[in-house]
C-alpha positions as CSV (number, residue, x, y, z in Angstrom):
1,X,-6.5,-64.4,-69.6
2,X,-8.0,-61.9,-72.2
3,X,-8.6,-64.6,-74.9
4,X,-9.9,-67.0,-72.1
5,X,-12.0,-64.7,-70.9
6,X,-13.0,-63.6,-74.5
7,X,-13.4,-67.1,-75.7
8,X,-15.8,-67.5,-72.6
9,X,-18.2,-64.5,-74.0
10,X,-18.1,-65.7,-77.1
11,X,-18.7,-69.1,-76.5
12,X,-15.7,-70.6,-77.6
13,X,-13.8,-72.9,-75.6
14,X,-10.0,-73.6,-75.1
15,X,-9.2,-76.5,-76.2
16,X,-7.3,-78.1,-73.2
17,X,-10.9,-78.3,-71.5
18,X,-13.2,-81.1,-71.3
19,X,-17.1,-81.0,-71.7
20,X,-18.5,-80.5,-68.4
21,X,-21.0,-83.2,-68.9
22,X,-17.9,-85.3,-68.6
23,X,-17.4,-83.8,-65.4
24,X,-20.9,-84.4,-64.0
25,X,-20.6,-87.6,-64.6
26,X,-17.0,-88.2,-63.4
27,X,-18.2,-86.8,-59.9
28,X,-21.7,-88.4,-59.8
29,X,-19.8,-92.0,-60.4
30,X,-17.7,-91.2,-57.6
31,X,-20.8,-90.2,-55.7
32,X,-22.2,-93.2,-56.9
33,X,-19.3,-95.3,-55.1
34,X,-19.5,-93.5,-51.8
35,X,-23.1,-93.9,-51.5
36,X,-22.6,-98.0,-51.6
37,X,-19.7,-98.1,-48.4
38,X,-19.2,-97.0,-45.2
39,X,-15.6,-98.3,-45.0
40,X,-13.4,-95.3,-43.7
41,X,-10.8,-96.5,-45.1
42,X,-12.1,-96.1,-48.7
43,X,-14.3,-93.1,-48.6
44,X,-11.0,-91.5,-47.3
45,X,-9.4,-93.0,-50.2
46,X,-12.4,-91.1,-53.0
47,X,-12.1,-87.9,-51.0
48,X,-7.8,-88.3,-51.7
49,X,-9.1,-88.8,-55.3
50,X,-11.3,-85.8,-55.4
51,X,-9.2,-83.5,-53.5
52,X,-6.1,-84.3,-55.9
53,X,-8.0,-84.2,-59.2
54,X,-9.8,-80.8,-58.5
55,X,-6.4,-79.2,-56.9
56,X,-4.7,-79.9,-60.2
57,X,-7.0,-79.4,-62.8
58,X,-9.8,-76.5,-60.9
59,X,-9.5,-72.7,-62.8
60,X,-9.3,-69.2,-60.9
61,X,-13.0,-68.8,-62.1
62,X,-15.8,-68.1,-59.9
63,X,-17.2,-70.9,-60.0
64,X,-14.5,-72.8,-58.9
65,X,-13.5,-71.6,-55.6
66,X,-17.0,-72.9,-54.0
67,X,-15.0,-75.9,-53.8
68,X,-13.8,-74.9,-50.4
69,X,-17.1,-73.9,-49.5
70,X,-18.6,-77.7,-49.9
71,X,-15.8,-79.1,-47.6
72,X,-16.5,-76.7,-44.8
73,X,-20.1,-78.0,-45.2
74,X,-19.3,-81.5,-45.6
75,X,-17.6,-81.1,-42.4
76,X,-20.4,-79.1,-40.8
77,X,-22.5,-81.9,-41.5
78,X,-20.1,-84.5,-39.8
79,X,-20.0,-82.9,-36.7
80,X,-24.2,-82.2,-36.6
81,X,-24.2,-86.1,-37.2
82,X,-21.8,-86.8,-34.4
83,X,-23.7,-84.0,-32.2
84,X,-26.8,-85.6,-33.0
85,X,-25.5,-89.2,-31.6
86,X,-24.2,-87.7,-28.7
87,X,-27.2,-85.8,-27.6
88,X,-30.4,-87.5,-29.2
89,X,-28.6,-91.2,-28.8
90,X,-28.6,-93.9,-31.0
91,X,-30.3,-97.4,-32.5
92,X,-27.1,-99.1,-32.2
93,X,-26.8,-100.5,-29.0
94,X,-23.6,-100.8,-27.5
95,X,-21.1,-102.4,-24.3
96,X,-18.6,-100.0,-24.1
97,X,-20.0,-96.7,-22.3
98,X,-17.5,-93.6,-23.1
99,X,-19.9,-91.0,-21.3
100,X,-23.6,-90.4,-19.3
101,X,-25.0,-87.5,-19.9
102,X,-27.9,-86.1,-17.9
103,X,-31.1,-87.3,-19.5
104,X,-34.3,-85.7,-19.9
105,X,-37.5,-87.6,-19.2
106,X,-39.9,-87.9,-21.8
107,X,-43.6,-88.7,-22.0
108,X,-44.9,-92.0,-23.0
109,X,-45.7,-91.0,-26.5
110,X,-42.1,-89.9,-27.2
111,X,-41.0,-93.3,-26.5
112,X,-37.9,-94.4,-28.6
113,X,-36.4,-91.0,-28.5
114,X,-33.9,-89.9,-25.5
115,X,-31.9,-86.7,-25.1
116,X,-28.8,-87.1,-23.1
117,X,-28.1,-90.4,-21.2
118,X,-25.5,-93.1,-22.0
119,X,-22.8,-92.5,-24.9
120,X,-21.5,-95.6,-26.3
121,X,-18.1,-95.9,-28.6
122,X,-20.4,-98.1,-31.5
123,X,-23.6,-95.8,-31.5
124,X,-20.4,-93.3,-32.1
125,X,-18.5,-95.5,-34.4
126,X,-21.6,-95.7,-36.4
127,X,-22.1,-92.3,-36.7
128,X,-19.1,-91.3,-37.4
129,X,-19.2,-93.6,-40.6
130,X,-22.7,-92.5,-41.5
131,X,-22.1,-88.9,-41.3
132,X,-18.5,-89.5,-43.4
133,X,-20.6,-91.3,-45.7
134,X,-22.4,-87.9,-47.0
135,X,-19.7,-85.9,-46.5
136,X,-18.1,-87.8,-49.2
137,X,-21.3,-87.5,-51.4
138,X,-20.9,-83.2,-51.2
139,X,-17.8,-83.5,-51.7
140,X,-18.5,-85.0,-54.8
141,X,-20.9,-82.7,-55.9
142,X,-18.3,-79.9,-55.1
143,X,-15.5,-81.4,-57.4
144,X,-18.2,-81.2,-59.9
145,X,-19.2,-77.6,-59.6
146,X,-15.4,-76.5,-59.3
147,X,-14.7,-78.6,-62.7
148,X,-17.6,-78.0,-65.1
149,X,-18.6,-74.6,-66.4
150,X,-22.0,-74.2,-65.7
151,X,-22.6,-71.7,-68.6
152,X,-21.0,-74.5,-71.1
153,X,-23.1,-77.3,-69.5
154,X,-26.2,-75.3,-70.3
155,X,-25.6,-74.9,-74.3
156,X,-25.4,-78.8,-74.0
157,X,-28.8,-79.5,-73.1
158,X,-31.8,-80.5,-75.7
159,X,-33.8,-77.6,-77.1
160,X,-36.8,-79.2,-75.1
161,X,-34.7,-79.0,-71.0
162,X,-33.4,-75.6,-72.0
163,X,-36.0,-73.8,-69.7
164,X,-35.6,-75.6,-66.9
165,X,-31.8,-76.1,-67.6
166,X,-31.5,-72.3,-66.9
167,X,-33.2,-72.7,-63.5
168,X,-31.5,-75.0,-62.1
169,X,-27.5,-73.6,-64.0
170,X,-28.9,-70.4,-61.9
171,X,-29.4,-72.2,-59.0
172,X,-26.0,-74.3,-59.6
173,X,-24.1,-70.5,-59.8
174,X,-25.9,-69.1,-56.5
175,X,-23.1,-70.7,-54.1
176,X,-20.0,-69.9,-56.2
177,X,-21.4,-66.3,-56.8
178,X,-22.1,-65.9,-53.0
179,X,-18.8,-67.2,-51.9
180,X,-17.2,-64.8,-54.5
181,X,-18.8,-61.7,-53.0
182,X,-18.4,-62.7,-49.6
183,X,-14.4,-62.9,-50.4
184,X,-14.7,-59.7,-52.2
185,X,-16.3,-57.6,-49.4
186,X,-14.1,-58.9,-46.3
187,X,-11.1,-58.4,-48.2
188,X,-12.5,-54.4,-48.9
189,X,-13.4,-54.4,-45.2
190,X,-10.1,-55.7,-44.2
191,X,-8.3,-52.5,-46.2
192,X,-10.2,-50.3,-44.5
193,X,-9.4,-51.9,-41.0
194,X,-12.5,-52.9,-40.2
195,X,-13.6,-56.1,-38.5
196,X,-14.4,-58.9,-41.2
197,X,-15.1,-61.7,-38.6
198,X,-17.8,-62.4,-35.9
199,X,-21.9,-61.4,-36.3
200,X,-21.0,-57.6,-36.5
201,X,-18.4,-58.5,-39.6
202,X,-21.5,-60.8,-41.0
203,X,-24.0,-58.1,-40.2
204,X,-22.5,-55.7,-42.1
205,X,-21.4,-57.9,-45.1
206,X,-24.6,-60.0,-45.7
207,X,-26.6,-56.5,-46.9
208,X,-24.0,-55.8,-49.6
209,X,-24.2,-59.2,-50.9
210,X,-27.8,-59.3,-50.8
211,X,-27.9,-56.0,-52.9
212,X,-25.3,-57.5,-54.9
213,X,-27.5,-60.9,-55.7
214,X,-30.4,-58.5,-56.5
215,X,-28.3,-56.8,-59.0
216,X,-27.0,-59.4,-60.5
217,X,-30.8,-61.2,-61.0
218,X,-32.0,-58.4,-62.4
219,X,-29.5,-57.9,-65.2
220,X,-29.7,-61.4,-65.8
221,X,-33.4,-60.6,-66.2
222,X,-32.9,-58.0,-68.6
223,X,-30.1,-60.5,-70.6
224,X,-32.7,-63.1,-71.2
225,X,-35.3,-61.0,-72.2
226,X,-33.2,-59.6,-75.2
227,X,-32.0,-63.0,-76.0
228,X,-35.6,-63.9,-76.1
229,X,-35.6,-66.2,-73.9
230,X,-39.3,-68.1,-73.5
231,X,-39.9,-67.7,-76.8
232,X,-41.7,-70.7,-78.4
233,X,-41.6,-71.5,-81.9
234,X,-45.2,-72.6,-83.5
235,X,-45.8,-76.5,-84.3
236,X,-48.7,-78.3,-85.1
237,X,-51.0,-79.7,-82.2
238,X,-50.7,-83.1,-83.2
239,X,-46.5,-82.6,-82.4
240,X,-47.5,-80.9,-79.3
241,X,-50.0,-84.0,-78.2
242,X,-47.3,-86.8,-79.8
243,X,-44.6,-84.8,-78.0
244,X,-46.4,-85.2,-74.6
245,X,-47.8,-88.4,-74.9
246,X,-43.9,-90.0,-75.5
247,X,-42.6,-87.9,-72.6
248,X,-45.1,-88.7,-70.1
249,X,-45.2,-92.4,-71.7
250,X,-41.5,-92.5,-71.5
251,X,-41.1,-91.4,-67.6
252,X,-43.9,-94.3,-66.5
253,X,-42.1,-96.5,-68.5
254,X,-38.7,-95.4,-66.9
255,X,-40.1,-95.9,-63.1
256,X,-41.9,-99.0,-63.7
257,X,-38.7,-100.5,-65.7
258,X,-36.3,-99.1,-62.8
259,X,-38.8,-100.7,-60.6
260,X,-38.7,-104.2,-62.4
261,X,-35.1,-104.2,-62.2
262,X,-34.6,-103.8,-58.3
263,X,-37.1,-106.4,-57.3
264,X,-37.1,-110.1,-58.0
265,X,-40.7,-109.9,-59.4
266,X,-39.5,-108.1,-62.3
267,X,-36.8,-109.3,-63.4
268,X,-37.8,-110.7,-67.0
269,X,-39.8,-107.5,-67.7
270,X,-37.9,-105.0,-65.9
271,X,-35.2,-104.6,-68.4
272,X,-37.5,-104.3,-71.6
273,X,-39.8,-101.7,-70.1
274,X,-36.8,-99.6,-68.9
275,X,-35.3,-99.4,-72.4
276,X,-38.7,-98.5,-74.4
277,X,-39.6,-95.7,-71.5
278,X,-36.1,-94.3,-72.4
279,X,-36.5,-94.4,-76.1
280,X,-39.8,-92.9,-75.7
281,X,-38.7,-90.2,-73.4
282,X,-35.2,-89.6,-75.6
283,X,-38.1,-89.3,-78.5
284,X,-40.1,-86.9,-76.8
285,X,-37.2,-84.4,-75.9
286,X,-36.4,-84.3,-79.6
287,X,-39.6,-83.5,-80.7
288,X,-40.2,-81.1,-78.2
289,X,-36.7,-79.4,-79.0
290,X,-38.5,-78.1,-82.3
291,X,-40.5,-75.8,-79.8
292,X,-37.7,-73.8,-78.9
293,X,-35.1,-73.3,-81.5
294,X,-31.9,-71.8,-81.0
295,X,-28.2,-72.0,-82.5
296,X,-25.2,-72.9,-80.4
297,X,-21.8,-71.1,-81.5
298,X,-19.4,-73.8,-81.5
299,X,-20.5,-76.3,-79.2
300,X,-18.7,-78.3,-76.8
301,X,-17.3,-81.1,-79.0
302,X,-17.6,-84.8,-77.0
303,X,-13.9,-85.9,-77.6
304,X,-11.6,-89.0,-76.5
305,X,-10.7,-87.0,-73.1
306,X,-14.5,-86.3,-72.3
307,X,-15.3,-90.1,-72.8
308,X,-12.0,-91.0,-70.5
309,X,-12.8,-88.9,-67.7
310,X,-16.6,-90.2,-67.7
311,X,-15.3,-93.4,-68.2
312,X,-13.6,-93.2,-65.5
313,X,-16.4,-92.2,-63.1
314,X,-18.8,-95.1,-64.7
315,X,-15.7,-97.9,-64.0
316,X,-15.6,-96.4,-60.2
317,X,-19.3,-96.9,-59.6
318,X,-20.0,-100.0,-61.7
319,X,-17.4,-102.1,-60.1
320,X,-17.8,-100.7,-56.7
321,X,-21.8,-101.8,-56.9
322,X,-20.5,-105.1,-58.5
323,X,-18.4,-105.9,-55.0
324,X,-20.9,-105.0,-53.0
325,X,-23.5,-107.7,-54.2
326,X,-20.2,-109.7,-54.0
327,X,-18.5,-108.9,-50.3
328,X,-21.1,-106.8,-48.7
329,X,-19.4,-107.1,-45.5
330,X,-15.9,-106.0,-46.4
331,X,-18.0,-102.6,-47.8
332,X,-19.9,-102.1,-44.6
333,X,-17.7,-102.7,-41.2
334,X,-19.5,-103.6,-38.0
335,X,-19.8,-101.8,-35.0
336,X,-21.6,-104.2,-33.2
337,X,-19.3,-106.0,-31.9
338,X,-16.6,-102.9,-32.3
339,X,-14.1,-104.0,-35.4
340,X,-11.6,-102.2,-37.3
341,X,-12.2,-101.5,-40.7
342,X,-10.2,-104.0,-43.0
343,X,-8.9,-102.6,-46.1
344,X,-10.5,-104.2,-49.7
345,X,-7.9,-104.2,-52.2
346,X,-10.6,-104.9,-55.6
347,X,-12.8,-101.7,-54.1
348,X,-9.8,-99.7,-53.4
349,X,-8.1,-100.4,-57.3
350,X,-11.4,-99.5,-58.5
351,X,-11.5,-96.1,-56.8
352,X,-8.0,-95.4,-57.9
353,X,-9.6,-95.6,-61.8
354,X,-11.2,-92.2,-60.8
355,X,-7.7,-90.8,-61.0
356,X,-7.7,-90.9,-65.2
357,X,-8.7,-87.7,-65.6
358,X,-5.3,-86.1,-63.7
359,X,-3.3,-87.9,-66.2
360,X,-5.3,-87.5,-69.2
361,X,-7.0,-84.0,-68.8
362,X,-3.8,-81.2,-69.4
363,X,-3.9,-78.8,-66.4
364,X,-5.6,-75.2,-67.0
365,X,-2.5,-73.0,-67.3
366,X,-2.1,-71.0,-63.8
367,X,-3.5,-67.5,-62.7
368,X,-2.2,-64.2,-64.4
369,X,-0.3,-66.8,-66.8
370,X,-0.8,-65.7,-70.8
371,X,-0.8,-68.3,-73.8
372,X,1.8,-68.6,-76.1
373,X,-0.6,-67.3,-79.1
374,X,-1.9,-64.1,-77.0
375,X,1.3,-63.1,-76.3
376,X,2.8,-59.7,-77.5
377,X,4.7,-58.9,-80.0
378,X,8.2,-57.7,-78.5
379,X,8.5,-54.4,-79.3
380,X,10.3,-53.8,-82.4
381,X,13.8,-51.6,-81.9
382,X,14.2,-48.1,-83.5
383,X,16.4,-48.4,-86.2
384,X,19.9,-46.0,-85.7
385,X,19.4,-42.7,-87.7
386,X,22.5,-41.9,-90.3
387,X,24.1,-39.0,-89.3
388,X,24.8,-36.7,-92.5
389,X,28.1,-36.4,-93.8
């Protein structure tokens, strides 16, 4: 744990781990995949996927154990959904009445919204589904936070995204920090018998971790300053005015492309604009790299594993869009008239591709566990002393 840890200040990284780019991308394919279903059936089948690869492969770092934190939100989110159809009612209609509430009349210009009144089993259904549906998508997002390092992510951004790749790592380590302290403090409150749970237990934790979050911001303050971070390098102004006209060039080019592609208007121009606004935006984050130079101490090398474990994620996502422009219906399950969900084989083979990465990644040796190259040298044995004759 020493070296780890050492290797993590230094920059160096062991070399069972994968870039977290990799990662990211992993998790956004699965996200990807979700966000094209509402089949029970196989967004229960992803999270079984998620769940597995981030139980086997997730480190004792911080960072990590926010994993547990998505899921209890992920199911917070479910049940506001759920609450939501039950209370506020739904635009699916429906035959089959579980429950009436009381309702509340409403004036004439509220028409179209209802609070209590008749609960039906396929305005539930459909909730239920909906609300599963992005569940399944922060659950995705979790995997990823408890699998990449954010601190190695950010050295593996262009020169030109580095400021705004530090926002948004900071904002990325928030959760997993907060989580962290919140453990920390109950378990000091716990030793001292006193009450961890309820609003006094939360009163009297949420002050030391907001003293905790301001300490931490400003020594992270102080760390960037003596890096200098913000410093900017001088260039000519005809870089700075090439560098913003391919950037800004780029991103019109990128929507209007995107844009092209998802109608049917666009479809013999879509394509071609799309790949000369990426060119000209790629172009325009290496010139305007040469503003801020800095050195990377060995960098996150993109290896075989790192292109599996994306892979992976891509395959999920590409072939689960390419069945739903094939079998819609076997993706989204009516409610109206209430079905069961049938089972897709092709979607739920493809989902199982997102398990590559717990065959191919090696598992991060377990907590308190030392390498084989950090460990000590036995202690060598005193040699017997000759006794004189």
């Amino acid at each position: 744990m020493a070296v780890e840890a050492a290797q993590e200040l230094t920059g160096m990284a062991p070399r069972r781990t994968v870039h977290p780019g990799a990662w990211w991308l992993w998790a956004l394919g699965l996200a990807t995949a979700a966000s094209r279903t509402t089949n029970p059936l196989l967004l229960g089948l992803l999270l079984a996927v998620v769940g597995y690869v981030v139980a086997t492969h997730r480190t004792d770092a911080p960072w990590a154990r926010s994993y547990a934190a998505f899921v209890r939100l992920a199911l917070a989110v479910l049940l506001i959904r759920l609450f939501f159809a039950v209370f506020l009612g739904s635009p699916i209609p429906g035959t089959h009445t579980l429950l009436t509430l009381p309702e509340v009349p409403l004036p004439a210009w509220a028409q179209g919204v209802r609070l209590g009144g008749r609960v039906t089993a396929e305005g539930l259904v459909f909730a239920l589904y909906d609300g599963l549906k992005l569940a399944t998508l922060l659950i995705c997002v979790g995997a990823a936070n408890a699998l990449a390092n954010p601190a190695r992510l950010l050295k593996s951004l262009p020169g030109a995204l580095y400021e705004a790749g530090v926002a948004v790592v900071v904002a990325m380590t928030f959760a997993p920090h907060l989580v962290a302290d919140v453990r920390r403090l109950r378990a000091a409150r716990r030793l001292r018998g006193r009450p961890d749970r309820g609003l006094r237990g939360l009163a009297q934790v949420a002050l030391p971790v907001l003293e905790g979050a301001l300490e931490r911001s400003v020594a992270l303050a102080a760390a960037m300053d003596a890096r200098g971070y913000g410093r900017t390098a001088e260039v000519t102004p005809a870089v700075r005015r090439t560098t913003a006209a391919l950037t800004l060039g780029g991103l019109l080019g990128v929507c209007a492309g995107t844009y092209g592609v998802l109608t049917a208007e666009g479809g013999t121009y879509g394509l071609p604009v799309l790949l000369a606004g990426l060119a000209a935006a790629l172009a325009g984050l290496w010139l305007g790299g040469r503003r801020s130079p800095r050195t990377r101490y060995r960098p996150d090398a993109w290896g075989v594993r790192a292109w599996l474990v994306s892979g992976s994620g891509v395959a999920v996502a590409g072939l689960t869009v390419a069945y739903a422009a094939h079998d819609p219906a076997a993706l989204h399950p009516g409610v109206v008239p209430l079905t069961a969900p049938a089972f897709p084989l092709w979607p739920a083979a493809a989902i199982l591709l997102g398990l590559l990465p717990a065959f191919t990644v090696p598992a991060p040796p377990p907590p308190g566990s030392r390498p084989a190259h950090d460990a000590p040298n036995p202690r060598p044995r005193p040699r017997p002393r000759k006794e004189p004759a």
